[in-house]
C-alpha positions in Angstrom: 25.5 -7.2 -3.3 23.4 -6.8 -0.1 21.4 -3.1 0.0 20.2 -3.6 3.6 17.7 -0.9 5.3 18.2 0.7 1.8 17.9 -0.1 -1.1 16.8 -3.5 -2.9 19.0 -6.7 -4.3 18.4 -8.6 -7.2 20.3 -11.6 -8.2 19.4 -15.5 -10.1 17.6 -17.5 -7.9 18.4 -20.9 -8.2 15.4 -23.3 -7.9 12.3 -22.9 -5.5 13.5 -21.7 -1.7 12.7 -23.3 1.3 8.9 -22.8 2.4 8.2 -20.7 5.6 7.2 -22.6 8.5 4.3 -19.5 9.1 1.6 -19.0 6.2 -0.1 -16.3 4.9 -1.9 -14.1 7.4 -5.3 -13.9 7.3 -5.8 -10.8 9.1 -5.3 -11.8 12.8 -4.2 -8.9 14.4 -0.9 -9.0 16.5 -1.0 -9.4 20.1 -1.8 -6.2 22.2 -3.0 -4.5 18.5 -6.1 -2.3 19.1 -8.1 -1.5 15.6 -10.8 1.1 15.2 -12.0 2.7 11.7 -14.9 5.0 11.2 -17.0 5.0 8.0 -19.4 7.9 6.8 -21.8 7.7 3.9 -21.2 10.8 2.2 -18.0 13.1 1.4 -16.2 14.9 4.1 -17.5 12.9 7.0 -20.7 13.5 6.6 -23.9 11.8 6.6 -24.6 8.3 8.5 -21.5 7.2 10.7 -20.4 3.1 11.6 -17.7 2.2 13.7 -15.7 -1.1 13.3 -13.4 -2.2 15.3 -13.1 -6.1 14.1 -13.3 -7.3 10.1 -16.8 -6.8 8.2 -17.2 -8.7 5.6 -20.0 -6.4 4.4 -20.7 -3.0 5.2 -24.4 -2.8 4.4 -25.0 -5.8 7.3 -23.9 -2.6 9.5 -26.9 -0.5 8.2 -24.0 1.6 5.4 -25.6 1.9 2.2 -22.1 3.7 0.4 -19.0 4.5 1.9 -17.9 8.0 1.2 -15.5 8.6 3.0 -13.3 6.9 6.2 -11.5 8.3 9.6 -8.9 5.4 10.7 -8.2 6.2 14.3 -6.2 3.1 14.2 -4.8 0.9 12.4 -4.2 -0.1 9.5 -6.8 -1.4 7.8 -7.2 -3.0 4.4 -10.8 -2.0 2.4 -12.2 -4.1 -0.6 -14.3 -3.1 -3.7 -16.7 -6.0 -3.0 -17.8 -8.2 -0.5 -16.4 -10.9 1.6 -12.7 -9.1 1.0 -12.6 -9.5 -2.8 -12.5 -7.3 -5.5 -10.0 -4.4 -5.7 -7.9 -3.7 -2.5 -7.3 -0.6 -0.7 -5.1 0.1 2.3 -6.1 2.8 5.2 -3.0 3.6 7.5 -3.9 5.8 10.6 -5.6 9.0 9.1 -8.1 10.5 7.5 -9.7 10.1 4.0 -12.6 12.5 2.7 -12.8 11.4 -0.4 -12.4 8.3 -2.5 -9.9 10.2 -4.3 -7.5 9.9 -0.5 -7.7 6.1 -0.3 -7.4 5.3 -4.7 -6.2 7.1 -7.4 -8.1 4.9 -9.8 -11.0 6.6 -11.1 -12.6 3.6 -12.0 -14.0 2.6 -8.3 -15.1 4.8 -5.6 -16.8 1.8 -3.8 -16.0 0.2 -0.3 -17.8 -2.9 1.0 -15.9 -4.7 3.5 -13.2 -4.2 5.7 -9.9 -6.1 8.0 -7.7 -5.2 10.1 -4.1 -5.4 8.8 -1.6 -7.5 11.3 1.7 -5.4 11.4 3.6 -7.4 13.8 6.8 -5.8 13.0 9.3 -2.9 13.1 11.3 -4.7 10.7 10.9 -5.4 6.6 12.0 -7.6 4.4 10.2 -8.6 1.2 11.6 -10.9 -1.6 9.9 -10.8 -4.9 10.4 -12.9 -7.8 10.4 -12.7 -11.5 8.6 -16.3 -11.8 6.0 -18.5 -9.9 7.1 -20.7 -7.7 9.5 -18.3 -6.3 11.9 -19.0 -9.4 14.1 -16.7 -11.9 15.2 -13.3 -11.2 14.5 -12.6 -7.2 15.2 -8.9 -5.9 15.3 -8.3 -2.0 13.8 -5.4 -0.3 14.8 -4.3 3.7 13.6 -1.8 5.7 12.8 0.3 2.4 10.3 1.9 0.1 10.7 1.3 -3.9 9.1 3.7 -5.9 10.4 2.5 -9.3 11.3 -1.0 -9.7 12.5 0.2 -12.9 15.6 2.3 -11.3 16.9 -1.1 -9.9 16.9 -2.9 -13.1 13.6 -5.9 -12.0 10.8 -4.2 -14.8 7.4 -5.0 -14.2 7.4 -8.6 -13.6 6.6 -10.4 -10.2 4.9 -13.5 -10.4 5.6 -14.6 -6.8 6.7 -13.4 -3.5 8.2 -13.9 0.4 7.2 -11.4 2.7 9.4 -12.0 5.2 9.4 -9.4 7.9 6.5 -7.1 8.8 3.3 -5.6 5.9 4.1 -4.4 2.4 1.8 -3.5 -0.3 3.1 -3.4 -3.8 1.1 -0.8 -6.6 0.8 -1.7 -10.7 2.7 1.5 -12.1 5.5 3.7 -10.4 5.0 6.2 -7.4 2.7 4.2 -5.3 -0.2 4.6 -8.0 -2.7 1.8 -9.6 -4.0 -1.6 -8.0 -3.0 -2.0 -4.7 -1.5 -5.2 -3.3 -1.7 -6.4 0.3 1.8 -8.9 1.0 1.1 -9.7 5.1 4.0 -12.1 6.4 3.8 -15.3 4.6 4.5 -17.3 0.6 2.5 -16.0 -2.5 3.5 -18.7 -5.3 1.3 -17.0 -7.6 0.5 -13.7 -8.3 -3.3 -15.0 -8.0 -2.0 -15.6 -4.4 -2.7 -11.9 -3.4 -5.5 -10.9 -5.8 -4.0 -10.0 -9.1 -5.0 -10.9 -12.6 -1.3 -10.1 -14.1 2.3 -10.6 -12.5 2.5 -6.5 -12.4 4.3 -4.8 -9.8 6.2 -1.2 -10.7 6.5 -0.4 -6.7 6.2 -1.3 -3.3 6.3 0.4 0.1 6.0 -0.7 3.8 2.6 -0.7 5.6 3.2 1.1 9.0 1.0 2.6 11.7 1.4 4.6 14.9 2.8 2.0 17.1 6.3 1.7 14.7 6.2 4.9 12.8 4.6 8.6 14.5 3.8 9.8 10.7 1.0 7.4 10.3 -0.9 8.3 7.6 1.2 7.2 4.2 1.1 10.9 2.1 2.2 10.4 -1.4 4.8 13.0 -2.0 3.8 15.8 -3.6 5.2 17.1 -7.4 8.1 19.1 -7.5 6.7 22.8 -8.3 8.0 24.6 -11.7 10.9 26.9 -11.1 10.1 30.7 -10.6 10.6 32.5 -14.1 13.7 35.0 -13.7 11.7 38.7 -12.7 12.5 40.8 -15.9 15.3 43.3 -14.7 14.3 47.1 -13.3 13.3 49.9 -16.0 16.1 52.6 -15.5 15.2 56.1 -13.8 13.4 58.7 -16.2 16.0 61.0 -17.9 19.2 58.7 -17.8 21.2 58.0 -20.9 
């Protein structure tokens, strides 16, 4: 059964697809795409500021010590932990970011040193993933959607390999877009070593859009549900009624 533009398929995949005649982007932006991302060395946009408007492949060649915090006028843009686009990843849709706490929720890093451009080619999405390299086992299809919980539609944790088919995704370790982040740009990932991973762990994935397919820009994780109100304890009566 076919969940298109909402939800995601899963079904036994039977032996290794086809290969796709296009392989996996490197960054090349599409045609027309216009990229500019401001860094500042300190909190709240303070302190020393460098404009990019092309991939750096390390910050400190542009005179930035630290990175403390990031305006992306436009976009997107993928960060890296380290140099030469390695380490952990961290992707910067149009918006701004004070804090390392905007761009990560992983308390272990709070360190940018090189950045790309992100090619999003496409209004349209369509991501396979797969429970096995080599595209095999268990493959679940995603189009035009964002997955919070793998979990809900029955594929776990495990993705060893993947298609990204139509336009940018980026898929997150744990449920509700939170842990290691995970750049898919159009193209084959045989192994989960393909797009920087160290284990075949995916718990969610969303799109990767910017202003020229979707006004909101920014990606906002949703905010938690508030308690409920406690019931207001009921009036006193009026002095001197029974």
């Amino acid at each position: 059964m076919k969940h298109k533009a909402s939800r995601g398929k899963m079904s036994e995949q039977q032996g290794a697809p086809e290969q796709l005649a296009a392989g996996k982007s490197q960054g090349a932006p599409g045609k027309g795409a216009t990229f500019k991302v401001a860094m500042f060395e300190f909190e709240n946009f303070r302190g020393k500021k460098v404009e990019l408007s092309a991939e750096c492949k390390d910050v400190i060649e542009k005179g930035c010590e630290k990175v403390g915090s990031v305006i992306v006028e436009s976009g997107p843009w993928v960060a890296f932990e380290r140099q030469a686009f390695s380490g952990e990843q961290f992707v910067l849709e149009k918006g701004e970011y004070p804090r390392w706490s905007t761009w990560t929720n992983n308390q272990t890093n709070n360190c940018l040193q090189s950045f790309r451009p992100l090619r999003v080619d496409s209004a349209d999405h369509k991501l396979h993933l797969f429970e096995n390299p080599g595209y095999a086992g268990r493959k679940m299809e995603i189009v035009d959607d964002d997955i919070p919980s793998m979990w809900v539609h029955g594929f776990q944790d495990r993705v060893a390999s993947a298609k990204s088919l139509n336009g940018t995704w980026v898929g997150y370790m744990f449920p509700g877009y939170r842990g290691r982040q995970y750049v898919f740009e159009h193209g084959d990932y045989k192994h989960w070593n393909d797009w920087g991973a160290t284990a075949p762990q995916i718990q969610s994935v969303r799109r990767v859009r910017d202003m020229q397919w979707h006004k909101r820009g920014c990606f906002v994780a949703p905010a938690p549900t508030p308690p409920p109100n406690p019931t207001p304890p009921a009036p006193a009566p009026p002095a001197g009624t029974s």
